[in-house]
BAVO-608575 format. One record per residue: residue in three letters; x, y, z of N, C-alpha, C in turn. Coordinates in Angstrom, 1 decimal, always signed. Layout:
BEGIN
+-----+--------+--------+--------+--------+--------+--------+--------+--------+--------+
!  aa !    nc1 !    nc2 !    nc3 !   cac1 !   cac2 !   cac3 !    cc1 !    cc2 !    cc3 !
+-----+--------+--------+--------+--------+--------+--------+--------+--------+--------+
! ALA !      X !      Y !      Z !      X !      Y !      Z !      X !      Y !      Z !
...
+-----+--------+--------+--------+--------+--------+--------+--------+--------+--------+
//
This chain:
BEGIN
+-----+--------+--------+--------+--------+--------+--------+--------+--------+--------+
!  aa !    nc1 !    nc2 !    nc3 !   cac1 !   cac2 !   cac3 !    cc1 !    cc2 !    cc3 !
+-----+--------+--------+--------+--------+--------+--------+--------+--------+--------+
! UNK !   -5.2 !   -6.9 !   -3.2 !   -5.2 !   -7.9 !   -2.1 !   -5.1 !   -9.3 !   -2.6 !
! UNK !   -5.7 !   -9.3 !   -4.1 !   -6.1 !  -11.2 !   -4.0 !   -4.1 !  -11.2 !   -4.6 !
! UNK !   -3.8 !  -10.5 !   -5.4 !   -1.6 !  -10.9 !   -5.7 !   -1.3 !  -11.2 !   -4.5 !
! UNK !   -1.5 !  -10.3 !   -3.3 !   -0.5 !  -10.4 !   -2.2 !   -1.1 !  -12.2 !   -1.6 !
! UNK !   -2.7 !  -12.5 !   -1.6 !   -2.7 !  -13.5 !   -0.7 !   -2.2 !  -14.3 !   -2.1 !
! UNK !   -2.2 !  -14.1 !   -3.1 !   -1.2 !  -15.2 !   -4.0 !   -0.7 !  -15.7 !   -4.2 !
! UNK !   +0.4 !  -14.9 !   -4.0 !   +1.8 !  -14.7 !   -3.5 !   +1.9 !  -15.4 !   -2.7 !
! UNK !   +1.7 !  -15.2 !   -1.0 !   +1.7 !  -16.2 !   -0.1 !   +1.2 !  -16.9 !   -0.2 !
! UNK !   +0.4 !  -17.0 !   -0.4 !   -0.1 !  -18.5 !   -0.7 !   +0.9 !  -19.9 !   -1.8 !
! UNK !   +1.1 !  -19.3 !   -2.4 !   +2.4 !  -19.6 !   -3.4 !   +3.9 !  -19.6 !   -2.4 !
! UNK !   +3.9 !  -19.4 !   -1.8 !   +5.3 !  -19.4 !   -1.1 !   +5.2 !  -20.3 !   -0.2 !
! UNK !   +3.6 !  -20.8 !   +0.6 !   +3.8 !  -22.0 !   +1.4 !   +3.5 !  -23.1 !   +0.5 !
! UNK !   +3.3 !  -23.1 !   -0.6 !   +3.0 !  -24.5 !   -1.4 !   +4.8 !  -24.8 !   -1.9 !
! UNK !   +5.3 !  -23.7 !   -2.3 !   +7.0 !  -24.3 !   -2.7 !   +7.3 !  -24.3 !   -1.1 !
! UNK !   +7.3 !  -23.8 !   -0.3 !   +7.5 !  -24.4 !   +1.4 !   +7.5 !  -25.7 !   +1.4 !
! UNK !   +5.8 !  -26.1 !   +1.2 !   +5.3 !  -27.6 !   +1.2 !   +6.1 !  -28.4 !   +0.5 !
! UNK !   +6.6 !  -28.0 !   -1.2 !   +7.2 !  -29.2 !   -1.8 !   +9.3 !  -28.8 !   -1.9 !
! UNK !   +9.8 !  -28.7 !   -0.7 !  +10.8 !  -28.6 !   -0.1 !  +11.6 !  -27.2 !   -0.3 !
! UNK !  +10.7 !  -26.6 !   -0.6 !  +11.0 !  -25.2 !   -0.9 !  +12.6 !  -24.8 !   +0.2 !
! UNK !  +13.6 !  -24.1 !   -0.4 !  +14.2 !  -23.4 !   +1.3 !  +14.6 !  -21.9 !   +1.0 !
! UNK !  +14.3 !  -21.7 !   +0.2 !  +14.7 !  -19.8 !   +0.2 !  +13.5 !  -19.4 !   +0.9 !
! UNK !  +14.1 !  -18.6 !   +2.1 !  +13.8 !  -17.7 !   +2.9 !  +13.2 !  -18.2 !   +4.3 !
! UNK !  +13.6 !  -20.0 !   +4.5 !  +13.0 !  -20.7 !   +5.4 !  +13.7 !  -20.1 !   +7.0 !
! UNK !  +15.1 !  -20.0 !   +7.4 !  +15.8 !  -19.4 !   +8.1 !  +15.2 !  -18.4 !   +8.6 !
! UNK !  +14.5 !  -17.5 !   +7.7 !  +13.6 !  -16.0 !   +7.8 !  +12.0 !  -16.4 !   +8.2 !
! UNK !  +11.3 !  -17.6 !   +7.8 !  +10.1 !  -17.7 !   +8.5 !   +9.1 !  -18.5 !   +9.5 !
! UNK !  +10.1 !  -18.9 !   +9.9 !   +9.8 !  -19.9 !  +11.4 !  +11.0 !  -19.1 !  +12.3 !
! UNK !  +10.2 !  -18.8 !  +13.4 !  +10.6 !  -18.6 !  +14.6 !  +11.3 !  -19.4 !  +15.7 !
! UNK !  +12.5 !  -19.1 !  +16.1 !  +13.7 !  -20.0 !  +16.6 !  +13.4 !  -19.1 !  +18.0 !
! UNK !  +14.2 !  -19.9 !  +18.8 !  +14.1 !  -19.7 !  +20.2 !  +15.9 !  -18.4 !  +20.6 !
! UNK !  +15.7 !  -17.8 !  +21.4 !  +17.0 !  -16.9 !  +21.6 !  +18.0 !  -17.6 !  +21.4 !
! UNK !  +18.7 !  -18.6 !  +21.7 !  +19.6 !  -19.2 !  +21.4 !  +19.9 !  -19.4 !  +20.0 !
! UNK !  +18.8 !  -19.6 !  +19.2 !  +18.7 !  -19.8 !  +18.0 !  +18.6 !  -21.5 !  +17.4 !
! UNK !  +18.0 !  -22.0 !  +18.5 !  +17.7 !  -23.1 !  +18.6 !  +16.2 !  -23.1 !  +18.5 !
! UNK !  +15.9 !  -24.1 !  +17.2 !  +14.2 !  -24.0 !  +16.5 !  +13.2 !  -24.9 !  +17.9 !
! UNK !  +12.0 !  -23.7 !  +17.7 !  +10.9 !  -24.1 !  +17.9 !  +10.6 !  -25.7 !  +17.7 !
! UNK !   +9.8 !  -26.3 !  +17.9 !   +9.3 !  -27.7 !  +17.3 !   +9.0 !  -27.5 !  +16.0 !
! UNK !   +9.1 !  -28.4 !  +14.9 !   +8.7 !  -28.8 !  +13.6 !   +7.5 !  -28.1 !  +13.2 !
! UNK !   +7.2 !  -27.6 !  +12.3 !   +6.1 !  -27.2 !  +11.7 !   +5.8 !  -28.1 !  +10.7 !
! UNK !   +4.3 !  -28.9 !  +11.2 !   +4.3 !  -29.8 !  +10.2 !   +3.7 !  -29.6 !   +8.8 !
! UNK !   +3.7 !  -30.5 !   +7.8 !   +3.8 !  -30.2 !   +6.5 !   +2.3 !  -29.8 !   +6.6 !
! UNK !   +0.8 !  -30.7 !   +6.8 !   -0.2 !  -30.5 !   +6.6 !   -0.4 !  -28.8 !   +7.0 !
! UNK !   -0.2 !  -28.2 !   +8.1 !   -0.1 !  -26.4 !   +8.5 !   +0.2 !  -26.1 !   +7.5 !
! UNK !   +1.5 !  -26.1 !   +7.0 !   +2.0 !  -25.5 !   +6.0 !   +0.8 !  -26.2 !   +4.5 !
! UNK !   +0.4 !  -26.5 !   +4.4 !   -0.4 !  -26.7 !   +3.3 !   -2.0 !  -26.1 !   +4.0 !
! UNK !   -2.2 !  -26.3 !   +4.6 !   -3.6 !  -25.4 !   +5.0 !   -3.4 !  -24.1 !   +5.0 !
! UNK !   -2.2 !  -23.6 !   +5.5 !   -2.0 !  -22.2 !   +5.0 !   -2.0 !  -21.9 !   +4.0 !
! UNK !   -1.1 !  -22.6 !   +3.2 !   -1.3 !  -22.0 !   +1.8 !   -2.5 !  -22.1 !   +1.1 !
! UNK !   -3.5 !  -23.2 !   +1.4 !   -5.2 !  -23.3 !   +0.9 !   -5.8 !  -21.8 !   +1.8 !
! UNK !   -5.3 !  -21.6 !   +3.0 !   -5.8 !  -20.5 !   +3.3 !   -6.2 !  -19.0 !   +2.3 !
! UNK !   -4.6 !  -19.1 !   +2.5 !   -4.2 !  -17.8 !   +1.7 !   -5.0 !  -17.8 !   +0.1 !
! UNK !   -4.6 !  -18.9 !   -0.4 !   -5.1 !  -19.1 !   -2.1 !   -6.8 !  -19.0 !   -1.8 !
! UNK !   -7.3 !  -19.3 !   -0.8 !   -8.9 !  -19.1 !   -0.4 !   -9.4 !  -17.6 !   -0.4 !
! UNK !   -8.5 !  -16.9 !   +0.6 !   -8.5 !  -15.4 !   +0.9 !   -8.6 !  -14.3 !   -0.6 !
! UNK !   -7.6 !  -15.2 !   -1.0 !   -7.1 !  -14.5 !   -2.9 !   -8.3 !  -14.6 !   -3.0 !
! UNK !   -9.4 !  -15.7 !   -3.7 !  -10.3 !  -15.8 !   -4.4 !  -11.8 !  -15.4 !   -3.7 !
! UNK !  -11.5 !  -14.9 !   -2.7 !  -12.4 !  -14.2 !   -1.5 !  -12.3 !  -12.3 !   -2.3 !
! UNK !  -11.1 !  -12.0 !   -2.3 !  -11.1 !  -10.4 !   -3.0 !  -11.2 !  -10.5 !   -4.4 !
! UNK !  -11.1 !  -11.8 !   -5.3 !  -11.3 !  -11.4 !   -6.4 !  -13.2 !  -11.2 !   -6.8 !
! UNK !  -14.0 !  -12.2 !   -5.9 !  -15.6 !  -12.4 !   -5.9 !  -15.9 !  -10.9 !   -5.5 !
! UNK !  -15.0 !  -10.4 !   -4.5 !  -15.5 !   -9.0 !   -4.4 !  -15.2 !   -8.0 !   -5.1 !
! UNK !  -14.3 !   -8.0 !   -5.8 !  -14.0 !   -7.3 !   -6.9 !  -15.0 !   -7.6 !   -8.3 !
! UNK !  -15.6 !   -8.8 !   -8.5 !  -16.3 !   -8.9 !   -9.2 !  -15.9 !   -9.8 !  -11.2 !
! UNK !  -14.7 !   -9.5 !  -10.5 !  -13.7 !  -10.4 !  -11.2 !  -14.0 !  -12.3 !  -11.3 !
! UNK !  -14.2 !  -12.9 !  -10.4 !  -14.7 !  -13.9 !  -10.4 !  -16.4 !  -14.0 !   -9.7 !
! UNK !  -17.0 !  -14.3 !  -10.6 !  -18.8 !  -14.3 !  -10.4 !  -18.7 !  -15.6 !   -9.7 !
! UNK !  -18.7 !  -15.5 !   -8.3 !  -19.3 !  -16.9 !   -7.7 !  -20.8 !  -16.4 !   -6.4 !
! UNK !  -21.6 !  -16.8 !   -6.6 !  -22.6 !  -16.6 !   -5.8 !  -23.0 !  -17.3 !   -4.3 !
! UNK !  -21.8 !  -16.4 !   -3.0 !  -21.9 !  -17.3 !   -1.9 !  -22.5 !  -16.0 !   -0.9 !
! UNK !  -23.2 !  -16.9 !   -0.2 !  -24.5 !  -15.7 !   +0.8 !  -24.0 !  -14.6 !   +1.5 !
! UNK !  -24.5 !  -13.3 !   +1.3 !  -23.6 !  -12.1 !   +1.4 !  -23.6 !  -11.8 !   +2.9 !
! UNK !  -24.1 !  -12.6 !   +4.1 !  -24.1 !  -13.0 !   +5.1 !  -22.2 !  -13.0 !   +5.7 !
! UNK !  -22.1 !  -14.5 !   +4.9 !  -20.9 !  -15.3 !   +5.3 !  -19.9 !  -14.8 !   +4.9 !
! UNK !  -20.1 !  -13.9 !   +3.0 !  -18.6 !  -13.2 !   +2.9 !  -18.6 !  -11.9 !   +3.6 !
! UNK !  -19.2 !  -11.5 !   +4.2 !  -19.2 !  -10.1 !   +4.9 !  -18.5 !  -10.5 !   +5.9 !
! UNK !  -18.8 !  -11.4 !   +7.1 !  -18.0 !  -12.0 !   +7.9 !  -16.9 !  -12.5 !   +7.1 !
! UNK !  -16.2 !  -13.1 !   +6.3 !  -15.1 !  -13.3 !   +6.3 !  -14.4 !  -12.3 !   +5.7 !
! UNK !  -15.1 !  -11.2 !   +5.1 !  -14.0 !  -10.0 !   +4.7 !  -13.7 !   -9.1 !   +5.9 !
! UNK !  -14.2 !   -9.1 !   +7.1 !  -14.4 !   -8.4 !   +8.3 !  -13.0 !   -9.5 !   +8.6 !
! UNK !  -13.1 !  -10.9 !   +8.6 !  -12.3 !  -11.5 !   +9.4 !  -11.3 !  -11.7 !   +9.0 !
! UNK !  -10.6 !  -11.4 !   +8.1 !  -10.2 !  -11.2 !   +7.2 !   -8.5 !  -10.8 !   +7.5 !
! UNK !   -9.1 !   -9.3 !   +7.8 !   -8.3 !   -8.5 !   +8.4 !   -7.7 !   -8.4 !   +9.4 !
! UNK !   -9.0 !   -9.1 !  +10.2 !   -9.0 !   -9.2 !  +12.3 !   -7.8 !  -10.0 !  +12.1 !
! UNK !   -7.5 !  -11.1 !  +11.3 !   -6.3 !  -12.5 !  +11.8 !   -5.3 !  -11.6 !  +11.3 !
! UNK !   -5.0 !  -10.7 !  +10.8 !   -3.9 !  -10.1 !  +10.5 !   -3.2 !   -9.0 !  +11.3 !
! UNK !   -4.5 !   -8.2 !  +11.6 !   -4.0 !   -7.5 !  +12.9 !   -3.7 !   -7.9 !  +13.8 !
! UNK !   -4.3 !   -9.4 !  +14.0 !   -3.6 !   -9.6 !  +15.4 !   -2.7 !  -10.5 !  +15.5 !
! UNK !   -2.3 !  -11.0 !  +14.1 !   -0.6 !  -11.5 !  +14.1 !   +0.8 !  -10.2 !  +13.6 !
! UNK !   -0.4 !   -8.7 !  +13.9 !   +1.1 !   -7.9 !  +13.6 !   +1.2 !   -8.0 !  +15.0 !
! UNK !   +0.1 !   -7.9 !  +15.8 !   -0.2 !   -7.2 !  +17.6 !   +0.7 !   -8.6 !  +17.8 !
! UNK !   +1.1 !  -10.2 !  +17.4 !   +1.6 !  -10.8 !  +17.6 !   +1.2 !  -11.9 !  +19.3 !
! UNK !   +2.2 !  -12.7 !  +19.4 !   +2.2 !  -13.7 !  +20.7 !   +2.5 !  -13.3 !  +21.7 !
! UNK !   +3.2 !  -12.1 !  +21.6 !   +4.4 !  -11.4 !  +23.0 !   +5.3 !  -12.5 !  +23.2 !
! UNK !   +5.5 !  -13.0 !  +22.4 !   +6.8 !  -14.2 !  +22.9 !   +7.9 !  -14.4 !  +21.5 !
! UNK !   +7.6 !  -14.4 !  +20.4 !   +8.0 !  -15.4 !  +19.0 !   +7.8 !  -14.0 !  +17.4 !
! UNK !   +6.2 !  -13.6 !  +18.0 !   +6.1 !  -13.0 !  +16.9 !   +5.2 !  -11.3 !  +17.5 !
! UNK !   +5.5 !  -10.5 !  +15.8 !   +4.4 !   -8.9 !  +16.0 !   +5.8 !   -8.2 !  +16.9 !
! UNK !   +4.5 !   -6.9 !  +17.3 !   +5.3 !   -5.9 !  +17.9 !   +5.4 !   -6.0 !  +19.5 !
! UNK !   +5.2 !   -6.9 !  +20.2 !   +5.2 !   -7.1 !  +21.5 !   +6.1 !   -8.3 !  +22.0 !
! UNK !   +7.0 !   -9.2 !  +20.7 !   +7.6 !  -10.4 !  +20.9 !   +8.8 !  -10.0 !  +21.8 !
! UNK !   +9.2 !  -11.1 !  +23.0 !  +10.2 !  -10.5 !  +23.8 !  +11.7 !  -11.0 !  +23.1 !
! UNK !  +11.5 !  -11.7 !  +21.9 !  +12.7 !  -12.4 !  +21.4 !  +13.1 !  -11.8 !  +20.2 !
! UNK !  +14.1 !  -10.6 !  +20.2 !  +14.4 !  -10.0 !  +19.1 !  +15.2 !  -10.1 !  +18.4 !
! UNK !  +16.2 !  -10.5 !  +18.7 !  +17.5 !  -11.1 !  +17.7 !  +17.7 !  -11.9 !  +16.9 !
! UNK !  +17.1 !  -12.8 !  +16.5 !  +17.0 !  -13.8 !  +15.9 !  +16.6 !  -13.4 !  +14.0 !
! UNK !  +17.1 !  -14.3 !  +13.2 !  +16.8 !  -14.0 !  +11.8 !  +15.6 !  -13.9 !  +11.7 !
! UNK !  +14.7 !  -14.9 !  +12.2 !  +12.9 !  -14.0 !  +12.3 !  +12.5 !  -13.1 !  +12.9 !
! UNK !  +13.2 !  -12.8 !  +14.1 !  +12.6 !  -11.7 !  +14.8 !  +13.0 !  -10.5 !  +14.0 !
! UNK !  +14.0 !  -10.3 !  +13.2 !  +14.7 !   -9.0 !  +12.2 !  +13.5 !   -9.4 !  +11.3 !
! UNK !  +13.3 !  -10.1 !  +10.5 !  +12.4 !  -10.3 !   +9.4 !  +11.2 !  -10.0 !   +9.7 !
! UNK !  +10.6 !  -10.5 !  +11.6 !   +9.2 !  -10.7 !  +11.5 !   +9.3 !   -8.8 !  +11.4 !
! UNK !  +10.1 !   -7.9 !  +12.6 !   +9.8 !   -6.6 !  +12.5 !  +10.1 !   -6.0 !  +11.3 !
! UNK !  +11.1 !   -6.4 !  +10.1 !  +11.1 !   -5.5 !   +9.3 !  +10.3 !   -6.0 !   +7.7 !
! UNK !   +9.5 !   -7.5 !   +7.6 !   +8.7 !   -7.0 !   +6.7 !   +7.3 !   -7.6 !   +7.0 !
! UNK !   +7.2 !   -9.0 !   +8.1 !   +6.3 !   -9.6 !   +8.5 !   +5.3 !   -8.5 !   +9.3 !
! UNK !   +5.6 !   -8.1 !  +10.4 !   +4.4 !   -6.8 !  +10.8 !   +4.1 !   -5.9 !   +9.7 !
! UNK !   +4.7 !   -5.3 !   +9.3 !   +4.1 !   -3.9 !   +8.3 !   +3.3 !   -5.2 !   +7.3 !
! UNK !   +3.6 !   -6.1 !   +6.8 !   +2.7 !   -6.5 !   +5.3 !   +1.5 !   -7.2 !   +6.6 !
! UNK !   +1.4 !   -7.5 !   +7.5 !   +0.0 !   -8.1 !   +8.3 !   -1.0 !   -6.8 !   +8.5 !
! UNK !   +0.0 !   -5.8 !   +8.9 !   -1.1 !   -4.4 !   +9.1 !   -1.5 !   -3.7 !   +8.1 !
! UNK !   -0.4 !   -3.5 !   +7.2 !   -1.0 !   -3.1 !   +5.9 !   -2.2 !   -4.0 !   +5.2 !
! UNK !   -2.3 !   -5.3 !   +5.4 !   -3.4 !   -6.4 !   +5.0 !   -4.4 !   -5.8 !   +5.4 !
! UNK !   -4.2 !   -5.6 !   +7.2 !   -5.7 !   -5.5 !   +7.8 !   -5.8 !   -4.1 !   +7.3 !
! UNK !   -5.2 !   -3.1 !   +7.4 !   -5.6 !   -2.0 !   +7.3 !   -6.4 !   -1.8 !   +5.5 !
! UNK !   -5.7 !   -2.6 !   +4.7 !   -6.9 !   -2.6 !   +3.7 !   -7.4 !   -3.3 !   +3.5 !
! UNK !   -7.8 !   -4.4 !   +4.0 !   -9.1 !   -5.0 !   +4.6 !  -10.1 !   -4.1 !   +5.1 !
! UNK !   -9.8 !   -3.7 !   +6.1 !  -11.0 !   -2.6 !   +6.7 !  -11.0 !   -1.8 !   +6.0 !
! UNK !  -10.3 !   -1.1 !   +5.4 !  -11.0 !   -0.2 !   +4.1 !  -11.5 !   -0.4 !   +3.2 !
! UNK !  -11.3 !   -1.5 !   +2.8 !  -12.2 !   -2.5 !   +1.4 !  -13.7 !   -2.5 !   +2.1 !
! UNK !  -13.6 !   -2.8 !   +3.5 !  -14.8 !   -3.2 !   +3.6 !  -15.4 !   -2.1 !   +4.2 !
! UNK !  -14.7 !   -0.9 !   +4.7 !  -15.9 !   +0.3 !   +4.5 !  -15.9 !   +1.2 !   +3.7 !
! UNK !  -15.5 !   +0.5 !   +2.1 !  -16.0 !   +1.4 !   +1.0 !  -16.7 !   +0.8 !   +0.5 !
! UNK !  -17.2 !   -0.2 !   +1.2 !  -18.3 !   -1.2 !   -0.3 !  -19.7 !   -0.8 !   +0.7 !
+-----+--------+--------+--------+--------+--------+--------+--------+--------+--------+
//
């Protein structure tokens, strides 16, 4: 889990510094194929602090990095972990997931053929991580 949030996380930081492979594929355009409003840079840099946060969230649990934060708060965030990801495969019903009414589009092919499976596969081993510990 901590490669994959790595990974992404790594992909919105070259996003952030003018990155463009695979940009076409990850913002959601309107049916015409006319874009949404701007996603601004700071999002795209909080996500990627996200993700790179999430990483270093399964490595503490793995035990790989010793940091001592109250077993309270990471319980909640390994639980929540998951929750934000199932419910961006379950999606908007409009843009994104398995309920979006806008399918044609270069994201809408991408969101269904790799965006939903890698959100559920996240949460789904999320919740298994967190009821084997």
């Amino acid at each position: 889990m901590a490669f994959v949030f790595f990974v992404l996380g790594g992909f919105h930081v070259y996003w952030l510094f003018g990155g463009v492979w695979a940009v076409e594929r990850v913002i959601p355009t309107k049916a015409g194929g006319e874009d949404l409003p701007a996603i601004p840079r700071t999002a795209t840099l909080i996500v990627g602090l996200v993700l790179i946060l999430f990483a270093w969230m399964y490595l503490m649990k793995s035990g790989l990095v010793p940091v001592q934060v109250p077993k309270g708060i990471m319980n909640y965030g390994y639980w929540f972990i998951p929750s934000i990801f199932i419910l961006r495969a379950v999606g908007d019903f409009n843009y994104v997931g398995f309920f979006k009414k806008i399918k044609h589009t270069a994201f809408a092919k991408a969101d269904s053929k790799v965006f939903i499976p890698l959100c559920l596969a996240i949460g789904i081993m999320g919740i298994l991580i967190q009821l084997m510990d």
